[in-house]
N, C-alpha and C positions, 0 to 999 in steps of 0.2 A: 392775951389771947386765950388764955387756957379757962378764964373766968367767961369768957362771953361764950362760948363753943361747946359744944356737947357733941355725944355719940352720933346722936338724931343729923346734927348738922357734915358727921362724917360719912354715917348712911346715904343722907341724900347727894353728897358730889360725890363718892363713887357710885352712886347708881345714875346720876348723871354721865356721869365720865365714859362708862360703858354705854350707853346708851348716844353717847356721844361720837364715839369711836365707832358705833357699829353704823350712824348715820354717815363718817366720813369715807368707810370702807365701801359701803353700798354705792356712793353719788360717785365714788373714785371708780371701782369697777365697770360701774355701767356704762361709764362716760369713756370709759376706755377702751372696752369693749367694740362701744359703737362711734369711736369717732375716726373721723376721714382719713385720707392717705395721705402719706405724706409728713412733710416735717408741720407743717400748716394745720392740718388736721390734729396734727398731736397738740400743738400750741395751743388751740381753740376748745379742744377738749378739756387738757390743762385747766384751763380760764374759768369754763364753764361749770365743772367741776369745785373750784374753791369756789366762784362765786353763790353756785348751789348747796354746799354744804354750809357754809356762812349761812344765806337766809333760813335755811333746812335747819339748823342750831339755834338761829335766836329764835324763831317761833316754836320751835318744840322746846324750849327753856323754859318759857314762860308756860305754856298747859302744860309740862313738868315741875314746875315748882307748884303751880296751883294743887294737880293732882298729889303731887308728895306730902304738903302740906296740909290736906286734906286727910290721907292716909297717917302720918304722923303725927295731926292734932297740932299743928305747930301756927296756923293761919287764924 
């Protein structure tokens, strides 16, 4: 591991990782925020929610590694 890996590649998942987390706090919050009353309304939030962050992650993965890649010469 330590022969295929570099600084560069520690840079870019933690600056993934945060930018990660700050997508699963946001889609978490809001959903939270505004979802329905009730135990029902919580659930569907819930749902909504990871299902949101999930999509919200893999598409910003991929214009994240393009643009890091980009920035770090590594593409």
């Amino acid at each position: 591991m330590l022969r295929y890996t570099g600084d560069i590649d520690l840079a870019m998942g933690l600056i993934k990782a945060f930018i990660f987390g700050g997508v699963v706090a946001i889609v978490g919050c809001y959903k939270g925020l505004t979802c329905g009353e009730g135990a029902e309304g919580v659930g569907h939030a819930t749902t909504e929610a990871v299902v949101y962050s999930s999509i919200t992650i893999l598409i910003s993965d991929f214009f994240l590694t393009l643009l890091l890649g980009k920035i770090f010469h590594t593409i």
